[in-house]
N, C-alpha and C positions, 0 to 999 in steps of 0.2 A: 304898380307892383304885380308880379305875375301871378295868380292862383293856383298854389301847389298843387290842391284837390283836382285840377282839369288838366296835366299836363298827361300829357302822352305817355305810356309804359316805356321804359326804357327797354331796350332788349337785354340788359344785360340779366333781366328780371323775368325774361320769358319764360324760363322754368315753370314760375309761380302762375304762368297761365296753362299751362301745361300738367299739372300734376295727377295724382290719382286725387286727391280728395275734393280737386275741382270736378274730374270725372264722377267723384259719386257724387258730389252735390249739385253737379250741372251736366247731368250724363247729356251727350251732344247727342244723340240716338231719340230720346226719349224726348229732348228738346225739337227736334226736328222734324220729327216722322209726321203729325198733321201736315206740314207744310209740302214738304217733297215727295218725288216719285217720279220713276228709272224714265229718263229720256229728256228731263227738264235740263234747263239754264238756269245754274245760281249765282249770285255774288255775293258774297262773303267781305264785307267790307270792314277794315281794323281786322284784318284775319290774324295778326298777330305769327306766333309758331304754328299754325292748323290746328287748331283744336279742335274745333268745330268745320275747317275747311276738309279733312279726311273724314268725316264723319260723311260731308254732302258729297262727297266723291262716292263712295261706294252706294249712298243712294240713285245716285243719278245714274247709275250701269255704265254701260260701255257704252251708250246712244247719248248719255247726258253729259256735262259738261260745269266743271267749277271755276268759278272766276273769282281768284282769293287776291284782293286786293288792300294794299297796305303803305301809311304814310314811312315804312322805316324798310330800306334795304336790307337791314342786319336781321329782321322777323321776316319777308321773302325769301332769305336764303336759308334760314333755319328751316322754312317748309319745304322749300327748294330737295335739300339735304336728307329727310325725309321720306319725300318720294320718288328721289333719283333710282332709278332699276325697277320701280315699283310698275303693275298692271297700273295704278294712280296717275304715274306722273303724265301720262296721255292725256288723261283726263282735265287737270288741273293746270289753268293759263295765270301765270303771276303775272299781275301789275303794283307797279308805284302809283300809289295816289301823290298829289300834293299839297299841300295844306287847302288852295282854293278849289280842287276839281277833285273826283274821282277817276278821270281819266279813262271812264269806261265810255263805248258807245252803244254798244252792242246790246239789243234787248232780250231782258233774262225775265224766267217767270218767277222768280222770287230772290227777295232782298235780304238777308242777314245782317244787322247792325247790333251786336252784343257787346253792349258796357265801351262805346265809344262816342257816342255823338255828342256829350258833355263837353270831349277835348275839342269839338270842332268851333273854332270862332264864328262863322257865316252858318248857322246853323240854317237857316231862309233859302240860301244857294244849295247849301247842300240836298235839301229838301226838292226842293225845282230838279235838280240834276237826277235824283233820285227817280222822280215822276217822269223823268224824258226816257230812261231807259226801262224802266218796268214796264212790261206788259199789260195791256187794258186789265186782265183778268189776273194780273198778278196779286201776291200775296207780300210786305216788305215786316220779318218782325223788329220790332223796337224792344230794347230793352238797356236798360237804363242798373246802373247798383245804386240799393239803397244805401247801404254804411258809408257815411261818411264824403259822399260824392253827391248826390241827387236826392231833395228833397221832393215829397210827395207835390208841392207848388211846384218845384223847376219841372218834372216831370209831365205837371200838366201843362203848364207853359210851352215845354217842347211839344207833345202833341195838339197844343194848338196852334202854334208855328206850323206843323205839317198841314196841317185842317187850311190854314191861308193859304199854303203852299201847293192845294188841288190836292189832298189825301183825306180821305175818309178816318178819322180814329175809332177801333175796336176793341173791346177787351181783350188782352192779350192771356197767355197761357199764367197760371201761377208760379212765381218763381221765384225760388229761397235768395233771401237778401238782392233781390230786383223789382222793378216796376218794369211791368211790359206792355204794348199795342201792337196789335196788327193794322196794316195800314192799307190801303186801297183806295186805288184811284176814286174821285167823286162821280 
């Protein structure tokens, strides 16, 4: 029987990742700025409609570089749309994930995974693939929702899944209705 709680956002639902009241409650600016800065490689992984991927675009400048990858065509092309005409859209390289790989090869200095890694099944692989393409000195955030999704054990069972899988677990940033970690290679 499939577990509702883990399935993938439907796009049809993008909106509700997208809205103001997720911006106030999860401003991407505020969420990100320890992390980034102008000339970096990011990957934005489950980037969904950009929420959070235009946010890393304008950090990164015009020397950096966004890599907003996503298991649903219909959430690449909603960002796609976005930043068609945009100074952005230079910046920002869409990929397909697919359920087993991220598809990325290219090593970035930090990792985005906001309120997606619950939906992934090989959570183990994904962890390894993660670790191949981040940079020695990279930073990857974890962040998990608490309502109704990720209990404080599944959470730490994921970050101990990452810990076997060569990442370091950190205390991550606080964060309204989240568990989070920074991750870094060991």
């Amino acid at each position: 029987m499939e577990n509702k709680r883990n399935r993938v956002c439907p796009v049809e639902l993008a909106g509700s990742l997208d809205s103001k009241m997720r911006r106030w409650l999860q401003n991407p600016h505020t969420v990100l700025a320890p992390f980034i800065r102008e000339g970096m490689t990011v990957l934005d992984i489950g980037c969904g409609p950009g929420f959070f991927s235009l946010e890393m675009a304008g950090m990164v400048g015009t020397s950096g570089r966004v890599i907003a990858a996503d298991l649903q065509q219909g959430m690449l092309d909603k960002l796609s749309a976005k930043v068609r005409g945009t100074a952005l859209e230079q910046r920002i390289t869409l990929v397909p994930c697919r359920t087993d790989t991220i598809n990325v090869s290219e090593k970035v200095d930090f990792i985005l995974a906001f309120y997606m890694v619950h939906e992934i099944p090989d959570k183990g692989s994904f962890f390894k693939q993660a670790k191949s393409i981040l940079k020695p000195d990279g930073q990857f955030l974890l962040v998990e929702p608490k309502l109704f999704h990720v209990s404080r054990k599944d959470f730490k069972q994921t970050t101990a899944l990452a810990e076997k899988n060569g990442f370091k677990a950190y205390q991550g940033p606080k964060m309204l209705f989240g568990w989070s970690a920074v991750l870094r290679h060991t």
